[in-house]
N, C-alpha and C positions, 0 to 999 in steps of 0.2 A: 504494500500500500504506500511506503514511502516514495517509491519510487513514481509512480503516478502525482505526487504531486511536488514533487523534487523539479520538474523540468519546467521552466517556463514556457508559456505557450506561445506561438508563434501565431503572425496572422492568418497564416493559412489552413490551423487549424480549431482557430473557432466559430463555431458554429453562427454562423448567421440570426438566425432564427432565436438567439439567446439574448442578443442584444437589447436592451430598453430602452422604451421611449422615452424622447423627452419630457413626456409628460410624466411620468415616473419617478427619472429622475430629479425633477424641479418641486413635486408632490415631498417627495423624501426629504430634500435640501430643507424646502420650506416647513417640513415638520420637524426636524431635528435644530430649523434653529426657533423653535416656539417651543422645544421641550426644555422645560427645566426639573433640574432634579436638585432636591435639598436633602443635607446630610442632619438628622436630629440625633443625637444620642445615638442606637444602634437601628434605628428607623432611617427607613430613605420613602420622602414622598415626591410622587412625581405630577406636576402639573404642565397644561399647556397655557401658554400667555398669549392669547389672541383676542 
């Protein structure tokens, strides 16, 4: 199993069809930077700020 992920991939061998969309990835950017996470004592709460 190491070996499968030891080797960087080239472009010729990824897959097309794995690729995301823009809209995907701009959905994710825009949610990770509205997540926030607070450390309390040994609590962690997580809110979104929108």
């Amino acid at each position: 199993m190491q070996k499968m992920y030891s080797k960087t991939s080239r472009l010729e061998h990824v897959n097309k069809n794995m690729v995301p969309k823009e809209e995907t990835i701009k959905f994710l950017l825009d949610y990770s930077k509205a997540l926030s996470v607070i450390d309390y004592n040994k609590l962690k709460f997580e809110a979104l700020l929108n």
